[in-house]
MMTF fields as JSON, N, C-alpha, C and O atoms, coordinates in Angstrom:
{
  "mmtfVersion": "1.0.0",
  "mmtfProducer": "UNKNOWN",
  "numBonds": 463,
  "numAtoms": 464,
  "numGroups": 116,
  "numChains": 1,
  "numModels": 1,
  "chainsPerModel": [1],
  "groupsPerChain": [116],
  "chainIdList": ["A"],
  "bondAtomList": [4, 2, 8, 6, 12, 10, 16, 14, 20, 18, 24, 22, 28, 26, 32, 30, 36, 34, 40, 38, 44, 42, 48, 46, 52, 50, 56, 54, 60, 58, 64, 62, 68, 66, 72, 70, 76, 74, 80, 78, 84, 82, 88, 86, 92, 90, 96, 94, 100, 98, 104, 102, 108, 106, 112, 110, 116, 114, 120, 118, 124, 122, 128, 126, 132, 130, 136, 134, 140, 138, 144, 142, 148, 146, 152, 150, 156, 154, 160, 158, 164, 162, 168, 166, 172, 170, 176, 174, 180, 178, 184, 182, 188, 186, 192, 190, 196, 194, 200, 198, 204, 202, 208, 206, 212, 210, 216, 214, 220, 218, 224, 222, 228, 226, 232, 230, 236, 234, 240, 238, 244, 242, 248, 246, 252, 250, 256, 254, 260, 258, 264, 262, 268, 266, 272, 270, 276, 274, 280, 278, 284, 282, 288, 286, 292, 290, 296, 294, 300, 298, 304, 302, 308, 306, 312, 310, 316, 314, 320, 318, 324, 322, 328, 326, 332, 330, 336, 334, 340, 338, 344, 342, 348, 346, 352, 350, 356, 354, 360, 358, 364, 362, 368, 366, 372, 370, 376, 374, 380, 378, 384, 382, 388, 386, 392, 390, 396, 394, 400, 398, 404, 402, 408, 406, 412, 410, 416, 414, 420, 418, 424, 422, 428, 426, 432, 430, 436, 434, 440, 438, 444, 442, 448, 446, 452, 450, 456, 454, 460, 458],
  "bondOrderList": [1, 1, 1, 1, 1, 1, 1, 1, 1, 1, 1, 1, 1, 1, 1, 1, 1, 1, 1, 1, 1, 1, 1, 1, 1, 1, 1, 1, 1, 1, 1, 1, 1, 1, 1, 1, 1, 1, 1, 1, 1, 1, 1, 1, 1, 1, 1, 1, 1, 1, 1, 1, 1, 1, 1, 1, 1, 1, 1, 1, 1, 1, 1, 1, 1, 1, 1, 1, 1, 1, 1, 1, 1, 1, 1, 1, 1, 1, 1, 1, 1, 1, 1, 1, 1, 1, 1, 1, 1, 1, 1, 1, 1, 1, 1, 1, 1, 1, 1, 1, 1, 1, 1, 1, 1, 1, 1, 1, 1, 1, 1, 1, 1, 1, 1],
  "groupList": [{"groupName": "UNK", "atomNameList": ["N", "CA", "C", "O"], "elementList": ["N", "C", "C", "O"], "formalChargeList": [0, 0, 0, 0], "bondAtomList": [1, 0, 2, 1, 3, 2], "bondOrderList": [1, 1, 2], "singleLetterCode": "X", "chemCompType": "L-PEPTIDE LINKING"}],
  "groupTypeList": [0, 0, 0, 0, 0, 0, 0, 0, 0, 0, 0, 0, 0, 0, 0, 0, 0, 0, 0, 0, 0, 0, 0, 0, 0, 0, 0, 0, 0, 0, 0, 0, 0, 0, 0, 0, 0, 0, 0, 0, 0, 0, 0, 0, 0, 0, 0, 0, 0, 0, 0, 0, 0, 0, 0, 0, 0, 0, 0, 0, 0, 0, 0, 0, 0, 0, 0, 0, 0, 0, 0, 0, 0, 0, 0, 0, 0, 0, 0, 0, 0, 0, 0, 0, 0, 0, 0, 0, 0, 0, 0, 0, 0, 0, 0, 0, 0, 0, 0, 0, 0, 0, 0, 0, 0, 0, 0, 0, 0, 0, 0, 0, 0, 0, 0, 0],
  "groupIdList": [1, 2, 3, 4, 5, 6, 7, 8, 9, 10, 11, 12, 13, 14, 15, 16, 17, 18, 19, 20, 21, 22, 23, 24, 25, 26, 27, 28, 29, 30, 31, 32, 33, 34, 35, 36, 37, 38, 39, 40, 41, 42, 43, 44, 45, 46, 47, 48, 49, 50, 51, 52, 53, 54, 55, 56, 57, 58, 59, 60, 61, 62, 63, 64, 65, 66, 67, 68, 69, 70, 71, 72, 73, 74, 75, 76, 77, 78, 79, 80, 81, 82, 83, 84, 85, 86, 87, 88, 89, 90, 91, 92, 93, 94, 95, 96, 97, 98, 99, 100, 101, 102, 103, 104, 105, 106, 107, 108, 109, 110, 111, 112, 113, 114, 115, 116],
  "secStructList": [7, 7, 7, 3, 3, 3, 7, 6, 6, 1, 7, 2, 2, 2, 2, 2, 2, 2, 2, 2, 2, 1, 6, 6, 7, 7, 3, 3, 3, 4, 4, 4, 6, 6, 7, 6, 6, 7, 7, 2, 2, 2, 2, 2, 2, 2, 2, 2, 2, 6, 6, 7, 3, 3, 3, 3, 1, 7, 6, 6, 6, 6, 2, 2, 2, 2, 2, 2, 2, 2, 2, 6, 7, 7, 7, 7, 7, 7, 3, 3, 3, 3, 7, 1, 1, 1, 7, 2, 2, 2, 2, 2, 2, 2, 2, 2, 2, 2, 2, 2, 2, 7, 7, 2, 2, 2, 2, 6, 6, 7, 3, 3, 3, 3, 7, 7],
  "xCoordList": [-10.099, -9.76, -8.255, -7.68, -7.582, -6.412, -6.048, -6.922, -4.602, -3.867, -2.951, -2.144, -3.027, -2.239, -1.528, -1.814, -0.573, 0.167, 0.066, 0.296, -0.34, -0.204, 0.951, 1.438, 1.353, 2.695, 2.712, 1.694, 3.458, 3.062, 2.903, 2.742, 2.964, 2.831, 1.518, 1.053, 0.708, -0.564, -1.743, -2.236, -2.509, -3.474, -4.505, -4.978, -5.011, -5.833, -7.124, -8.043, -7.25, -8.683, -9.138, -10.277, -8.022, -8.626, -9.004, -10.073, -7.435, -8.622, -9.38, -9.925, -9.737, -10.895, -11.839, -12.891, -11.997, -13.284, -13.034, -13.907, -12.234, -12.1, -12.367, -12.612, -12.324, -13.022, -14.66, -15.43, -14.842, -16.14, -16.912, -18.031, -16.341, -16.929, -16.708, -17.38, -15.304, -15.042, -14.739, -13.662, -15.937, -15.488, -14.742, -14.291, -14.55, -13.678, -12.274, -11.441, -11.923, -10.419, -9.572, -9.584, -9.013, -7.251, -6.5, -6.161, -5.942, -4.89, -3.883, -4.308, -2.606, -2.129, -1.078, -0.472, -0.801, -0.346, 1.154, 1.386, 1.984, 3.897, 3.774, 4.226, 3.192, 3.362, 2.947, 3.436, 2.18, 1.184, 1.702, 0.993, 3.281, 3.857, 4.933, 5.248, 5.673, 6.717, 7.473, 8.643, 7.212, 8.258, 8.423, 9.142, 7.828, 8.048, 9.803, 10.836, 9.461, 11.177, 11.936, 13.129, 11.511, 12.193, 12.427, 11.396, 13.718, 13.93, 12.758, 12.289, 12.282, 11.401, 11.293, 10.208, 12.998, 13.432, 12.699, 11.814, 13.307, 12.767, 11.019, 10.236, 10.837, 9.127, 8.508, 7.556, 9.12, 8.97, 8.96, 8.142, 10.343, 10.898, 9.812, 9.175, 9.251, 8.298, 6.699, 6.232, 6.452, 5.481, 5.122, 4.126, 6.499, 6.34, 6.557, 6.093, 6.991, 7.183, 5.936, 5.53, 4.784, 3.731, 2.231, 1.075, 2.907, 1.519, 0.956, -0.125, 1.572, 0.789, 1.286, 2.396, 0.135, 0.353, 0.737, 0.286, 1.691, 1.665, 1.294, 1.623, 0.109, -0.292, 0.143, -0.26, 0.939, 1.771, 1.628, 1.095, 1.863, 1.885, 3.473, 3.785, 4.469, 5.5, 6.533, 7.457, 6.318, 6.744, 8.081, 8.603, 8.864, 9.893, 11.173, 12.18, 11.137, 11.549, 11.115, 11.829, 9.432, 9.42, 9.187, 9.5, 8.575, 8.685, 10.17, 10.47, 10.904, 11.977, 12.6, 13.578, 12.294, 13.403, 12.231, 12.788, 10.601, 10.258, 10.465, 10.236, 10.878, 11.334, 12.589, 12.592, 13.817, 14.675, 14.614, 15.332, 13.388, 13.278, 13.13, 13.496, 12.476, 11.5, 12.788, 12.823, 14.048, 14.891, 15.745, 16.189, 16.169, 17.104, 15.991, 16.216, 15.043, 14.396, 13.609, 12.483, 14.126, 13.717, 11.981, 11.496, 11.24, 9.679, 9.908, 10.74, 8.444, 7.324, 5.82, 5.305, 5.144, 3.876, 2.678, 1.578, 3.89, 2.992, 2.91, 2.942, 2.794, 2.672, 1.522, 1.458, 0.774, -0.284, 0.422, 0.982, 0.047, 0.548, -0.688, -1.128, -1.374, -2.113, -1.425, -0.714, -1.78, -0.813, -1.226, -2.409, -0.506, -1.285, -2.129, -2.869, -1.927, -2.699, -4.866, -5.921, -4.549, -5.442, -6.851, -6.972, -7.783, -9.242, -9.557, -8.867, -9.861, -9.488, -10.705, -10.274, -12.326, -13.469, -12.748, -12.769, -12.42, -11.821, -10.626, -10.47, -9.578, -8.941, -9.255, -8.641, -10.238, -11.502, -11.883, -11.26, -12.913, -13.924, -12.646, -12.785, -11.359, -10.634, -9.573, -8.764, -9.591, -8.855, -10.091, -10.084, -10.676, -12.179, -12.149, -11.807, -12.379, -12.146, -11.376, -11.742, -10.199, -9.032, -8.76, -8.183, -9.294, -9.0, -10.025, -9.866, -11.421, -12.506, -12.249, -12.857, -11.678, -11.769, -10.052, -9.805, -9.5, -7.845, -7.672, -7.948, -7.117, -6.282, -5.088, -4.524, -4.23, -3.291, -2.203, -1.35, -2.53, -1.729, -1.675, -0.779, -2.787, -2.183, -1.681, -1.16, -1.543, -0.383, 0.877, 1.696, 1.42, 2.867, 3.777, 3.751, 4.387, 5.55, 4.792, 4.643, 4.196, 3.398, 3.521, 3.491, 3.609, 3.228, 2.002, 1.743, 1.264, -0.148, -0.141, 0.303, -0.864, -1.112, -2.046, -2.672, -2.95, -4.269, -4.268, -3.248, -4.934, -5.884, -5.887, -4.956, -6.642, -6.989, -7.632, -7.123],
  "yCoordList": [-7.987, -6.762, -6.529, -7.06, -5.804, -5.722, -4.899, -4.472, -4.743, -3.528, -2.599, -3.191, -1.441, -0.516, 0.318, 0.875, 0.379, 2.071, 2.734, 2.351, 3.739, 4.534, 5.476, 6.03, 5.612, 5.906, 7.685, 8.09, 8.568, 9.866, 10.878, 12.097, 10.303, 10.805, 10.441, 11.232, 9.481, 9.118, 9.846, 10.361, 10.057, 11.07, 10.579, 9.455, 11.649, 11.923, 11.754, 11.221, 12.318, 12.147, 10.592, 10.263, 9.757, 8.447, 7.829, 7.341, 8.047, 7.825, 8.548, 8.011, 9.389, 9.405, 9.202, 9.384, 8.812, 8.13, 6.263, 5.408, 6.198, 4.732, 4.594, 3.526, 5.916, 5.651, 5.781, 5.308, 6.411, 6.581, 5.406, 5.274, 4.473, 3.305, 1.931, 0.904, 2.241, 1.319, 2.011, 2.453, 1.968, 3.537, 2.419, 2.86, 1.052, 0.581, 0.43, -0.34, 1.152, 0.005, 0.783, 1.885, -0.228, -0.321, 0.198, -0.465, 1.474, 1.838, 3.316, 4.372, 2.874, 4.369, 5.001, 4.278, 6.36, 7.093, 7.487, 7.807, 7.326, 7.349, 8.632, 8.485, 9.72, 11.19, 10.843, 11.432, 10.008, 9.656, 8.415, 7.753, 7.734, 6.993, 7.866, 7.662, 8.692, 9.293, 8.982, 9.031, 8.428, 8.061, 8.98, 8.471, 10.411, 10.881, 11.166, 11.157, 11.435, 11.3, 9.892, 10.073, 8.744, 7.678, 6.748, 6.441, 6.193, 5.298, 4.254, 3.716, 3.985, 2.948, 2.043, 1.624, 1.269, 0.267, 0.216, -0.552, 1.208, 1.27, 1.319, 0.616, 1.979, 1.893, -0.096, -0.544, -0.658, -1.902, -2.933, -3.691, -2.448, -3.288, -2.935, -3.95, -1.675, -1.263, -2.404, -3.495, -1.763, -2.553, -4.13, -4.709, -4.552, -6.239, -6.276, -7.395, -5.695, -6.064, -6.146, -7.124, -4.626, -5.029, -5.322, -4.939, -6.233, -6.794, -5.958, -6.294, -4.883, -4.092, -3.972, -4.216, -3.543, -3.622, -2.356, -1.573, -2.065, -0.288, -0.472, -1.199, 0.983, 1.337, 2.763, 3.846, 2.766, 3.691, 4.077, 3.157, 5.025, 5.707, 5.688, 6.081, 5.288, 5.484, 4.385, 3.763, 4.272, 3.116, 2.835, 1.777, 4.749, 4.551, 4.315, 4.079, 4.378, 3.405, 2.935, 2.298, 3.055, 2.115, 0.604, -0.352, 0.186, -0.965, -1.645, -2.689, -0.791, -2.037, -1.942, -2.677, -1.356, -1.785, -3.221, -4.291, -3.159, -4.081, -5.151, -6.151, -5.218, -6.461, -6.756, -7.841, -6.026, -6.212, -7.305, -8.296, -6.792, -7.502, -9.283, -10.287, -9.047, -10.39, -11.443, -12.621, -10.555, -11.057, -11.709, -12.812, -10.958, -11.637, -11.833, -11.596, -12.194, -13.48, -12.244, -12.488, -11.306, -10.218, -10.144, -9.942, -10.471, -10.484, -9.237, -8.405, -9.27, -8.048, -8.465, -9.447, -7.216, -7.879, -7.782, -8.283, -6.558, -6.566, -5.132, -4.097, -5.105, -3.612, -3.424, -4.133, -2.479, -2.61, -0.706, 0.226, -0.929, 0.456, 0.612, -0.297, 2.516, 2.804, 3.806, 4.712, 3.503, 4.691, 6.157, 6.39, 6.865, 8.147, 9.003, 9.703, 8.892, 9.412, 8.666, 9.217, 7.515, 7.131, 7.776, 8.317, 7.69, 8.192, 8.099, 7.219, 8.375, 8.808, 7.44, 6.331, 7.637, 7.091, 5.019, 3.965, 5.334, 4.16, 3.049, 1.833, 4.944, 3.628, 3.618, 3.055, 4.271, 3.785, 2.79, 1.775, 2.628, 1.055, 0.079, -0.781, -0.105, -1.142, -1.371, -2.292, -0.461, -0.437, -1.142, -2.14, -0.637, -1.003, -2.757, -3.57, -3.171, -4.225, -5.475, -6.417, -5.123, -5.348, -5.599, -6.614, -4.429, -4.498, -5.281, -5.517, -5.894, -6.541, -7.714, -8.619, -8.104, -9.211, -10.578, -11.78, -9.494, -10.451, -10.528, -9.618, -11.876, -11.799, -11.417, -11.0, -11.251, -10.571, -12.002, -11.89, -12.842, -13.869, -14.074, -14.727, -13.438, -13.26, -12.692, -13.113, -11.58, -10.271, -10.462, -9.563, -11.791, -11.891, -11.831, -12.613, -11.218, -11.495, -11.048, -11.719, -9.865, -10.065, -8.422, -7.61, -8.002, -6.931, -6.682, -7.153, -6.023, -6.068, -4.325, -3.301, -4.51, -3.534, -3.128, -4.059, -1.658, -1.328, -0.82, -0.131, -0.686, -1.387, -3.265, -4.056, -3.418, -4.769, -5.67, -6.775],
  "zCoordList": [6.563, 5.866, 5.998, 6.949, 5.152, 4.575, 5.978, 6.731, 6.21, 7.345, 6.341, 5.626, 6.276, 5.084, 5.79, 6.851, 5.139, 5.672, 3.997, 2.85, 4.574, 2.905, 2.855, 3.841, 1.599, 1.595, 1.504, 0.942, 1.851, 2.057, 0.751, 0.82, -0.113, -1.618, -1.973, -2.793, -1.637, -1.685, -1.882, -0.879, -3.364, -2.996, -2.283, -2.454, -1.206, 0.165, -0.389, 0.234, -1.88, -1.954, -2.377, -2.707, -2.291, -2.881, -1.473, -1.105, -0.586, 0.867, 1.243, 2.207, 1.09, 1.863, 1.172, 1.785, -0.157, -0.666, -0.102, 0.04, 0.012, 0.958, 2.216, 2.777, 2.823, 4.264, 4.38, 5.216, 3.494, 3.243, 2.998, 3.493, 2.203, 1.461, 2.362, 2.273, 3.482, 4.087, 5.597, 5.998, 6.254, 7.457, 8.372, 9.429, 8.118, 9.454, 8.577, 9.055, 7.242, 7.003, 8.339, 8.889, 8.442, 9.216, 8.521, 7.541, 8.666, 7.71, 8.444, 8.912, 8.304, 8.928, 8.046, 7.256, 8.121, 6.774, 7.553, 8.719, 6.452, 6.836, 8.012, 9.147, 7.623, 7.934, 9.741, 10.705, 9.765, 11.737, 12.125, 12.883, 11.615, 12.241, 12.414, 13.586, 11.981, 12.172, 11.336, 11.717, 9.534, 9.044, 7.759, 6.899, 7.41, 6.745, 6.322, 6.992, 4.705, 4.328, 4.92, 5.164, 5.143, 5.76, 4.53, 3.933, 3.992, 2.649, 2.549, 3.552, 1.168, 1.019, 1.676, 2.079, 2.067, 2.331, 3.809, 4.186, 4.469, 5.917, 5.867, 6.506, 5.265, 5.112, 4.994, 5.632, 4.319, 3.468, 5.041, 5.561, 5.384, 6.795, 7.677, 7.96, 8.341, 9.257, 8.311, 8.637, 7.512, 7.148, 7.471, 7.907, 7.015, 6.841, 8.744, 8.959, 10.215, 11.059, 11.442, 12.07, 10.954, 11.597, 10.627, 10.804, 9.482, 9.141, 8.079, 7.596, 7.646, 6.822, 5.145, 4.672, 4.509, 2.777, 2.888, 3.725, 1.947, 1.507, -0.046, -0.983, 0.304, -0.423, -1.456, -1.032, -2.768, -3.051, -4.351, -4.971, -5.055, -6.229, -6.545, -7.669, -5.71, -6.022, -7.125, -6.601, -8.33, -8.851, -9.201, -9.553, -8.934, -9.183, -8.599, -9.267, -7.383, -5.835, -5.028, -4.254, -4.79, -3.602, -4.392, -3.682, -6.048, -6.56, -6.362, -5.783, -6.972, -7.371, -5.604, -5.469, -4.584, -3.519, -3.031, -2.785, -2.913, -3.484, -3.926, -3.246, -4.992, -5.768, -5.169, -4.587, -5.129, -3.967, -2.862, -2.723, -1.983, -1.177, -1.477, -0.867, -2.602, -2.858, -3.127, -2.77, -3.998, -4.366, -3.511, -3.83, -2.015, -1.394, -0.219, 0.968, -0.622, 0.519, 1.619, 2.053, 1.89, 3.218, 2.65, 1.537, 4.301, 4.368, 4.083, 4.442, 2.912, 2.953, 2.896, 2.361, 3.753, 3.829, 2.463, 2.23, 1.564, 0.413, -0.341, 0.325, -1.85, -1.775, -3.0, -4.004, -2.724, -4.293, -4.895, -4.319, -6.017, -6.467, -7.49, -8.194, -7.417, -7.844, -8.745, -8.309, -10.56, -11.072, -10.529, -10.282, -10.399, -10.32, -10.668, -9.976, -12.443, -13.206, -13.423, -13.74, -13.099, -12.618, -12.164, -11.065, -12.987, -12.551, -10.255, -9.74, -9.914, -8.62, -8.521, -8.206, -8.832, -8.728, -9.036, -8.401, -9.884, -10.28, -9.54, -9.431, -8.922, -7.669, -6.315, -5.409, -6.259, -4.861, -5.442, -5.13, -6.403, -6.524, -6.586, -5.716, -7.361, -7.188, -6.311, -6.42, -5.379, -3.823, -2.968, -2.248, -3.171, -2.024, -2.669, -1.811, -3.652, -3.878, -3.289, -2.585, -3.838, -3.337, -1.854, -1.463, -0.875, 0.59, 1.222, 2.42, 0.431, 1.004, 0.309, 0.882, -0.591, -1.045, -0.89, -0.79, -0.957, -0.44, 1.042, 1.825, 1.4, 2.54, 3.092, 2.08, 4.075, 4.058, 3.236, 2.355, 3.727, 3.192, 1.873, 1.338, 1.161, -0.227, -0.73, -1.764, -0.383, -1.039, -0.157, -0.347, 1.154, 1.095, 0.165, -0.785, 0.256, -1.221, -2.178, -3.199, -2.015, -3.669, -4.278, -3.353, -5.2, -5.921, -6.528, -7.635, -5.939, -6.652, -7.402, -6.883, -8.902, -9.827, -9.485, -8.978, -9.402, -9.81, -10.953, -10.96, -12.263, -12.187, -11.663, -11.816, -11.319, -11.986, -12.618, -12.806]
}
C-alpha cells in the first residue's frame, strides 16, 4: 500500500471516505507534520525523504514545482492530483484504487492524474 502525505488544501471528506474503505492506509496530513503554509518545494523534498506520494488538489503550484523537480533530476516520491471539482464518491473509488493497486516504485518520478 501506497505512504501519502496529503496536502493541506485536501478535501477531508474524500479522506475520510478512504479511511473508511481502507481503515489501514498510511497516510499523514501537512497540518500533523508541522508543515502547514510550508513551499510546495519543501513539501515535495519532505515527501521524497520519507517515501511518501502527495496527494493534492493543488495544480497550480504544487504540479509544475513537480515537474521542476523531475526536470533537474531532484527525487520525488510522487504526486497524484485529484481535480477538485471532482465528484467526491468518484475520487474515493479511484484513490482507493490507485493506493491498492500501484507500488511505491511506480509513481517514482511520476505525476499521476485522477481521474483515471
Amino acid at each position: 500500500m501506497l505512504r501519502l502525505l496529503i496536502d493541506e488544501n485536501f478535501n477531508h471528506r474524500i479522506l475520510r471516505g478512504l479511511k473508511l474503505r481502507l481503515p489501514l492506509i498510511d497516510y499523514r496530513v501537512v497540518r500533523q507534520i508541522g508543515m502547514s503554509g510550508f513551499p510546495d518545494l519543501d513539501l515535495l523534498r519532505w515527501a521524497a525523504r520519507e517515501n511518501r506520494i502527495i496527494v493534492t488538489h493543488d495544480r497550480e503550484t504544487m504540479i509544475p514545482y513537480a515537474q521542476h523537480c523531475l526536470r533537474i533530476g531532484e527525487p520525488m516520491a510522487g504526486v497524484i492530483f485529484v481535480p477538485e471539482q471532482m465528484a467526491i464518491g468518484r475520487a474515493i473509488s479511484d484513490l482507493e484504487l490507485m493506493i491498492e493497486c500501484l507500488s511505491p516504485a511506480e509513481l517514482i518520478d511520476q505525476i499521476k492524474y485522477v481521474p483515471i
